[in-house]
C-alpha positions in Angstrom: -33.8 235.8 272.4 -30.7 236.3 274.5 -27.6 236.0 273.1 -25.3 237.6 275.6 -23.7 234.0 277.2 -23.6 232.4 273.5 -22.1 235.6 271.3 -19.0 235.1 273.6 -19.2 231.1 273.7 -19.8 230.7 270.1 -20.0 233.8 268.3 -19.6 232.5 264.6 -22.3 229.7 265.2 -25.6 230.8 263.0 -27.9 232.0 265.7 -30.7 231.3 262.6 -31.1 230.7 259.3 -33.9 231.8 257.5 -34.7 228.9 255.2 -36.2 230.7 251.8 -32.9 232.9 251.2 -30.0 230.9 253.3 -29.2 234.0 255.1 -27.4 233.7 258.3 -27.0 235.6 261.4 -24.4 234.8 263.8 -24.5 235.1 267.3 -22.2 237.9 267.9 -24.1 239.7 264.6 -27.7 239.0 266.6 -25.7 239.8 270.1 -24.2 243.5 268.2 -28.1 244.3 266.5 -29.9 243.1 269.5 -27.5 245.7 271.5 -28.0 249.1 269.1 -32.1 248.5 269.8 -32.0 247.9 273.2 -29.5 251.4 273.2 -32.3 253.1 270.8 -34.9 252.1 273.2 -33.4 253.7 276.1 -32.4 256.9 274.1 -36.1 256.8 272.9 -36.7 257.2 277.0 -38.2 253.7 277.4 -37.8 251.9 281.0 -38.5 249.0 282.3 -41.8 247.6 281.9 -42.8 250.4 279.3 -44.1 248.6 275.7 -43.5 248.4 271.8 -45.4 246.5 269.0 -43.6 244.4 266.4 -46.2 244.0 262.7 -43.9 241.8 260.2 -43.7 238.3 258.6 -40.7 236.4 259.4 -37.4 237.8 258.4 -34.0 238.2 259.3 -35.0 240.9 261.4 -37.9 239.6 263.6 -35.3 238.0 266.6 -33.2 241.0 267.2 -36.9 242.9 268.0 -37.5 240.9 270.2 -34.3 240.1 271.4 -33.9 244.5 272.3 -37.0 243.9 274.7 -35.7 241.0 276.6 -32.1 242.6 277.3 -33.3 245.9 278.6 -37.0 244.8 280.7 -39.3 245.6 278.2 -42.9 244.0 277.3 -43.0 243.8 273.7 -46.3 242.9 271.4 -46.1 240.5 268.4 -49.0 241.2 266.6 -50.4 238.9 263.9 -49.1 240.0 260.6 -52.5 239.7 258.6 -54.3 241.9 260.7 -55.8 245.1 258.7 -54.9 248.7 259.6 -57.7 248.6 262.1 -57.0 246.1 263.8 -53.2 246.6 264.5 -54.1 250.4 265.6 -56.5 249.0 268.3 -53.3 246.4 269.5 -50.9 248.9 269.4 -53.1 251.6 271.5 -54.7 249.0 274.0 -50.6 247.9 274.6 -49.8 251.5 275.3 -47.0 250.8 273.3 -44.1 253.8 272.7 -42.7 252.2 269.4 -44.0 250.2 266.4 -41.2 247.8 264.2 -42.6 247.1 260.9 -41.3 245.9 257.8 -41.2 247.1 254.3 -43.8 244.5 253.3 -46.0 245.8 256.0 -45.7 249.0 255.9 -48.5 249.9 254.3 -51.0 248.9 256.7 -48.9 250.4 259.3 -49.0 253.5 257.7 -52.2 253.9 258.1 -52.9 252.5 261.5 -50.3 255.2 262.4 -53.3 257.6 261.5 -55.3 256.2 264.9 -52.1 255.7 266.8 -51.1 258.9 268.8 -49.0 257.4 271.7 -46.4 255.9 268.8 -43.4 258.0 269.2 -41.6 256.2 266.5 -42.3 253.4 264.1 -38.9 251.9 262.8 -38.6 250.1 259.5 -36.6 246.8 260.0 -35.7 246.3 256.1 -35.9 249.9 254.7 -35.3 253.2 255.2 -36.3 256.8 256.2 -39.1 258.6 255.1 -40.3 261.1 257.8 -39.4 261.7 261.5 -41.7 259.3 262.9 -41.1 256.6 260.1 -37.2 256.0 260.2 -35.2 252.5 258.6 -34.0 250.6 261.3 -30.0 251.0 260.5 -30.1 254.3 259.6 -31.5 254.9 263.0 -29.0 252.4 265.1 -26.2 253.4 263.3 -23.7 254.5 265.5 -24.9 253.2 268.5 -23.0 250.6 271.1 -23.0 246.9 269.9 -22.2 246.3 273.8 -25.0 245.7 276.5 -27.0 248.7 277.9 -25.9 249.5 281.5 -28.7 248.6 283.2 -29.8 245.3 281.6 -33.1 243.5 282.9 -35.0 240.5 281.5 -37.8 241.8 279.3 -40.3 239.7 277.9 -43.7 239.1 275.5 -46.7 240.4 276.1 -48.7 238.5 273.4 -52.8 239.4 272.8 -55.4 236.0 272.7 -59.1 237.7 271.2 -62.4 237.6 273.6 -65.5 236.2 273.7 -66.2 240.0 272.9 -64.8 239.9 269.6 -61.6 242.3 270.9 -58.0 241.1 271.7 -57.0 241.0 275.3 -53.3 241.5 276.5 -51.6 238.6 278.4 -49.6 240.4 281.1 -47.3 238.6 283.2 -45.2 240.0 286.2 -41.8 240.6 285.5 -39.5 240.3 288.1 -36.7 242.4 288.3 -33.6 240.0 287.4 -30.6 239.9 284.8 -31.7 238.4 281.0 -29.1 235.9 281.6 -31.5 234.5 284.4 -34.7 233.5 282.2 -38.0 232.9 283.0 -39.7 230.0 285.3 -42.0 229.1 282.9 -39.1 228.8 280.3 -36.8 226.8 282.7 -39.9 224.3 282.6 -40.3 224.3 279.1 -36.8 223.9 278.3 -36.7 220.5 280.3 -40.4 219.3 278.6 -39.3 220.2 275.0 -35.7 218.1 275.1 -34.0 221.2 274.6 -29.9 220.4 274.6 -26.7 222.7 273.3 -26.0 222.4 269.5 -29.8 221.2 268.7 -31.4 222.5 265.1 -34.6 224.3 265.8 -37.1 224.1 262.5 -39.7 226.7 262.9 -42.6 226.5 260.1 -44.9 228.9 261.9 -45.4 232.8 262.0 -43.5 234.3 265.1 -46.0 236.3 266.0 -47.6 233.1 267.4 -46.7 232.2 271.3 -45.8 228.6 271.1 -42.8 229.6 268.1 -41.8 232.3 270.3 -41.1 230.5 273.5 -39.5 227.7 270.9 -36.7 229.9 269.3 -36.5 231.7 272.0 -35.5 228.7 273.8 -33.5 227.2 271.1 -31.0 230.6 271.2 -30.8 230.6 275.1 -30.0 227.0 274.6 -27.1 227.8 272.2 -28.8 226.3 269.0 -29.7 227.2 265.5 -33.2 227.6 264.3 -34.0 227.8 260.7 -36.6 229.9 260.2 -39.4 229.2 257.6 -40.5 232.3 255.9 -44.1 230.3 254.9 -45.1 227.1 255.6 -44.8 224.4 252.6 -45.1 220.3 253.2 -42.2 219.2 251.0 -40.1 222.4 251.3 -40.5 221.7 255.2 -39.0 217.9 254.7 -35.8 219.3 252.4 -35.0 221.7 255.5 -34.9 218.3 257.8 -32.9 217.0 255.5 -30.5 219.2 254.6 -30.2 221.0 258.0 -30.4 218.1 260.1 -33.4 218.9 262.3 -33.2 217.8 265.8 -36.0 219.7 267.4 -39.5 221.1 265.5 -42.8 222.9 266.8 -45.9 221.9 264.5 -49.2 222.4 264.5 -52.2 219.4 262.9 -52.7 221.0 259.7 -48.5 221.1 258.8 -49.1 216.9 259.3 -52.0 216.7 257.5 -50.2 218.3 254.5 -47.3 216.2 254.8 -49.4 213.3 254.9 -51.0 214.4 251.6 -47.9 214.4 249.2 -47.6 211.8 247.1 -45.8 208.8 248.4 -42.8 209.0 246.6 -42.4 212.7 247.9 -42.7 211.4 251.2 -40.3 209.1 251.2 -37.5 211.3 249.3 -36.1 212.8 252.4 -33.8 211.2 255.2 -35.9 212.2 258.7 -34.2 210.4 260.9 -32.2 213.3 262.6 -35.6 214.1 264.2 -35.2 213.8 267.9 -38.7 215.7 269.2 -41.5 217.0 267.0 -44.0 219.2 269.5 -47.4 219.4 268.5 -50.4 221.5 269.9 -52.2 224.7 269.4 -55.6 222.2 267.8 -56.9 218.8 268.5 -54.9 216.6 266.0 -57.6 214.0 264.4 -56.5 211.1 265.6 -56.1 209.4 261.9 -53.4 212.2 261.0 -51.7 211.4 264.2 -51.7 207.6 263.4 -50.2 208.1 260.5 -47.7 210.8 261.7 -46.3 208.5 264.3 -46.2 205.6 261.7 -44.2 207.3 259.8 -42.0 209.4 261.8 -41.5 207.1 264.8 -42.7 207.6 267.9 -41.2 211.1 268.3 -44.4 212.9 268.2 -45.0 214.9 271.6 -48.4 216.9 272.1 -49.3 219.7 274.9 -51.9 221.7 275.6 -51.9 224.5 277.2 -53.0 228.6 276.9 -51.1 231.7 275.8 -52.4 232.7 279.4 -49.7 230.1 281.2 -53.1 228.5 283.3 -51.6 225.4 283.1 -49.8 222.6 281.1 -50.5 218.8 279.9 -48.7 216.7 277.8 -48.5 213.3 276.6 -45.9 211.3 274.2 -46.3 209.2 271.7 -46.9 205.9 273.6 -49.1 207.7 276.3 -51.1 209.0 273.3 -51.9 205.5 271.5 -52.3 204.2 274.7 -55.3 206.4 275.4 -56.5 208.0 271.8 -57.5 211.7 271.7 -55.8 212.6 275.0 -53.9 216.1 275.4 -51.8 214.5 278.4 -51.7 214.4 281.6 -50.9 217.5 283.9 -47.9 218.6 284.5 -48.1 222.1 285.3 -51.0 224.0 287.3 -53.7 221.9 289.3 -56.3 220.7 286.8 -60.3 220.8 287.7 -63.3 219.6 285.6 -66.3 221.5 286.9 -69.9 222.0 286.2 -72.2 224.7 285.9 -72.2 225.3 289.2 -68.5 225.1 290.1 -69.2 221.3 291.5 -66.3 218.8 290.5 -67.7 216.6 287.6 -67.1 212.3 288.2 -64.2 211.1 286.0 -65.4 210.3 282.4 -67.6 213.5 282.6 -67.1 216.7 280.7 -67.3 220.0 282.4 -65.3 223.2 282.0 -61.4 222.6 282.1 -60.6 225.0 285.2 -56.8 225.4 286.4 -55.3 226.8 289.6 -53.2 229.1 287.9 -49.5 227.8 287.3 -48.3 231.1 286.0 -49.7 234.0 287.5 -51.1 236.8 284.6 -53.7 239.4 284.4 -55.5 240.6 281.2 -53.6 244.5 280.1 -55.8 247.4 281.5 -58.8 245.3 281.6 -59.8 243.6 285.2 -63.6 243.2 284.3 -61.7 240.4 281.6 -59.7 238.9 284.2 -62.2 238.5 286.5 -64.7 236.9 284.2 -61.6 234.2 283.3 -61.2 233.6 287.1 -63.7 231.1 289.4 -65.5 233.2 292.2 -63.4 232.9 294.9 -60.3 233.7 292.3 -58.6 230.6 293.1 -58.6 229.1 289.3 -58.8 229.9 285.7 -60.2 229.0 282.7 -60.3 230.1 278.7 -63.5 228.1 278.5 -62.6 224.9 277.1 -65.0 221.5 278.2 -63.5 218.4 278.5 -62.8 214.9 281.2 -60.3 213.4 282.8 -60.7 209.7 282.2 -59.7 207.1 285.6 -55.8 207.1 284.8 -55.9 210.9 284.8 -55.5 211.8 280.9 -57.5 215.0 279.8 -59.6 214.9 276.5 -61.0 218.1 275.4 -65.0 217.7 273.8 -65.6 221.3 273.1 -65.4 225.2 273.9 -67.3 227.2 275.9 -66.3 230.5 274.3 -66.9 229.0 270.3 -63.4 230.0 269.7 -62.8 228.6 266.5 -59.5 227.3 265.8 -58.7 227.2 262.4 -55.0 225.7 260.7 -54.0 226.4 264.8 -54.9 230.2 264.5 -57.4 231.1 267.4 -60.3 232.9 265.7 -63.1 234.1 268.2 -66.5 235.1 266.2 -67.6 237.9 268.2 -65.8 240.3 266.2 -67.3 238.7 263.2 -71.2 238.7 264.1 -70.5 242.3 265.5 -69.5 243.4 261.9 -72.4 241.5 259.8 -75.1 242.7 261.7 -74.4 246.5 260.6 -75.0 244.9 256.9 -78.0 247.0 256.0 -79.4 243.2 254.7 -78.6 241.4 257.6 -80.9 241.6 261.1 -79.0 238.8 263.0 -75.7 236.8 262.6 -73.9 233.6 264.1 -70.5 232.6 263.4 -69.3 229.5 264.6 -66.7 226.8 263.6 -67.6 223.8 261.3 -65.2 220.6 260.3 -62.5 221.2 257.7 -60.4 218.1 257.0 -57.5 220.2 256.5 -57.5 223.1 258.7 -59.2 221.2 261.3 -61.8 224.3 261.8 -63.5 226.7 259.3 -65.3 230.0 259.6 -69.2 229.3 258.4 -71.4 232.8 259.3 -75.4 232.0 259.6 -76.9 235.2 258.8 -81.3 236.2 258.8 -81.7 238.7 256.5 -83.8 242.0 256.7 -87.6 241.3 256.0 -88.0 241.3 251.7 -83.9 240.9 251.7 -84.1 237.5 249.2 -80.9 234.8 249.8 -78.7 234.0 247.5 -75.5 233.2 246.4 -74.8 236.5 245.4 -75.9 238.3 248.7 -73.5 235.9 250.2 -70.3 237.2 248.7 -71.3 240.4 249.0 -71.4 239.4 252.5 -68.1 238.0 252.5 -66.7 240.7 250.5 -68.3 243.2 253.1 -66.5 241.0 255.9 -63.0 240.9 253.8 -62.5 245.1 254.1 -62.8 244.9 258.0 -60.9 241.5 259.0 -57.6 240.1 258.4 -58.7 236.7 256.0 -58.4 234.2 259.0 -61.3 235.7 260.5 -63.6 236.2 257.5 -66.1 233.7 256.6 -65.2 230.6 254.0 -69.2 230.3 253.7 -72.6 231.8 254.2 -75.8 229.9 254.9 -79.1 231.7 255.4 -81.8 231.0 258.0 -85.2 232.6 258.5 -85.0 233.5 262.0 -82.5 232.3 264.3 -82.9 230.9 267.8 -82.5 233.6 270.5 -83.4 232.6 274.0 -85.7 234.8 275.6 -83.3 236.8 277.1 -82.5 237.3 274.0 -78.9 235.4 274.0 -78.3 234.0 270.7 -78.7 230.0 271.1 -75.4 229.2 268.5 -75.1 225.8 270.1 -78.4 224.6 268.1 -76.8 226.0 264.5 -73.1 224.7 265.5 -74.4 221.2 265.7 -76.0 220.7 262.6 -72.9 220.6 261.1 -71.0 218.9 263.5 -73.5 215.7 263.2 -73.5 212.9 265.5 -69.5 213.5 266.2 -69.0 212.9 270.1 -66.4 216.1 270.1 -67.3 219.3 268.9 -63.2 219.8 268.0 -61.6 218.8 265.2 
């Protein structure tokens, strides 16, 4: 979130808005707070290419945390704000990261992941004050400090965590050259010609910034000299009024925001004016090709989709027209040199799936961990893949059909069930557990956990909320199971690899994509 060229070219513009209280921030107000972090960080001792973790829900604060890092060559960690304390401590460790920004909302859990997070030399409140010297309120502790640019000003940037096959979240590193903020990015130069991106557009962004694809969006949208409103929660008809009244240009959605939409009431639809809408992005899920109908029908063929990984492997995308010209697509490629392969790393004919490999378009590595990048990468460590299956059809459009990995995605938040079966099987009434993905006409994806029970352990409804409860006190709520069916023995090869695909498909029925 760079401000530096805009704060002098328009420094009264809103840089945001966030859309629940109407608060604004200017540019020169984001330029002077981004400033005092980026000066705290370097009187903390931080250098370039050390890290910090930001744990909060979107507020008027979120930007300027981020925006710190990227003036003064910093990796910084956006951690998913429904994560328990457990589960932020292991982030904020496996980041090595020097200082945590929390919120007053979230302090509590930070608290006590602070307990199992030694290397945290400070954890600053962005909306409260002090309470200890380790815990300090964020203007209490930048008071005082330049609003002007650090002296020696390099371009920072995220360093955002996607979860393993293993059930534990992997940092996405990225090199960082050595090079001035006002100079951003290659894979944000490309993105910024993709997404439309133009001076004086109005960014709306309904999603969590923790997430990637609303980072790189307002991100982009402030570098571009625009105003994003900011959405503190996602709600269908609230979402519409902010068009309206805002006159949105530019938005960043994911499937289950349109299928929400498309569920008010008619006359709700139809209350608010749309038509300032230039570009509405779409990806993170498969869109079910029904809601997208009906979401170009009514919105005009504005309606852009991409896919792509947090990992930068590569990039497709299609547009409106492309997409009803060949239904279920993600686009073509546009970024990275796409490969459908089979088992044994042999190119599949066109119209046949195989696993979706890329030569990599971005280079990155997976944070301290090169047994994980080296598992994502083909043999001769040429290519890369996150394990999705899918074809190219004879004009050269991908369609994905499944995943590799059984990552689950879920209302567009990745959920991968390792983490899952590794808890339930330490149930003193489970012996064995699957978790897997099964339809939800709303969210796309839900969680569904298969569990055997312990010989004389009886199933029944109540064993499985005890289950779920059991699950609810170690996982943030995305990852915890919606359901619990029971089986008597489930199928394990004789190697002994669980044999999900069997389970999965049963609910999937005769569908000829295992993605929603």
């Amino acid at each position: 979130m760079y401000t530096g060229k805009h704060a002098h070219l328009r420094p009264l513009q809103p840089a945001f808005i966030m859309a629940g209280t109407g608060e604004a921030v200017t540019y020169a107000e984001l330029e002077a707070r981004s400033n005092r972090l980026a000066h705290l960080f370097r009187k903390l001792g931080l250098k370039r290419l050390d890290h910090y973790a930001i744990f909060m829900e979107n507020n008027s604060r979120y930007l300027e945390a981020c925006g710190a890092g990227e003036r003064s060559g910093l990796y910084y960690t956006c951690v998913n704000s429904y994560l328990t304390p457990g589960e932020l401590a292991y982030i904020v460790n496996n980041s090595e990261s020097r200082v945590l920004i929390t919120s007053a909302a979230k302090l509590d859990v930070a608290r006590e992941a602070l307990k199992e997070c030694p290397r945290i030399e400070l954890c600053v409140v962005a909306d409260g004050g002090s309470e200890s010297q380790r815990i300090v309120g964020l203007r209490e502790v930048t008071a005082g400090l330049p609003k002007t640019p650090i002296s020696d000003e390099s371009v920072g940037t995220a360093m955002l965590y996607s979860s393993g096959t293993t059930g534990r979240p992997k940092g996405i590193l990225r090199p960082l050259a050595e090079q001035p903020p006002t100079q951003q990015l290659p894979l944000f130069d490309f993105l910024h010609k993709i997404w439309r991106y133009r001076e004086g557009m109005i960014y709306l962004s309904p999603a969590p910034l923790y997430h990637s694809a609303p980072q790189a969006a307002v991100n982009l949208t402030i570098r571009t000299g625009g105003t994003a409103i900011i959405m503190e929660h996602f709600d269908p008809e609230r979402y519409l009024e902010l068009v309206e009244k805002w006159g949105v240009t530019h938005s960043q959605l994911v499937p289950t925001m349109f299928s929400r939409m498309l569920k008010l009431p008619e006359e709700t639809r139809n209350r608010y004016d749309l038509s300032s809408l230039e570009i509405a992005i779409h990806a993170a899920a498969p869109c079910p090709a029904m809601v997208k109908d009906d979401i170009i029908k009514w919105w005009g063929p504005i309606i852009h989709e991409y896919y792509g990984a947090t990992e930068g492997l590569g990039f497709t995308a299609c547009n409106s027209e492309e997409w009803l010209a060949h239904r279920g697509t993600v686009g073509k490629v546009l970024l990275g040199d796409l490969h459908i392969l089979d088992e044994n790393m042999k190119a599949c004919p066109v119209g046949t799936p195989g696993t979706v490999w890329f030569k990599t378009a971005t280079p990155f590595e997976y944070f301290n961990d090169p047994n994980k990048t080296k598992e994502a990468r083909s043999p001769d460590g040429s290519m890369s893949t996150v394990g999705d299956v899918g074809y190219v059809d004879s004009d050269g459009y991908l369609y994905l059909t499944d995943r590799a990995t059984f990552m689950i995605i879920s209302g567009g938040v990745n959920i991968y069930p390792q983490e899952c079966e590794n808890l339930l099987i330490t149930h003193p009434k489970i012996a064995d557990a699957a978790v897997f993905g099964v339809p939800n006409p709303d969210l796309g994806e839900e969680v569904k956990a298969v569990v055997q029970p312990m010989p004389g352990i009886k199933p029944c409804p109540e064993l499985a909320e005890e289950l779920i409860s059991f699950c609810s006190q170690s996982l943030s709520r995305q990852k915890v199971p919606r359901s619990i069916d029971f089986e008597a023995e489930l199928p394990r090869l004789p190697t002994g690899k669980l044999y999900k695909r069997l389970l999965r498909d049963r609910y999937w029925g005769n569908k000829s994509s295992r993605i929603v």
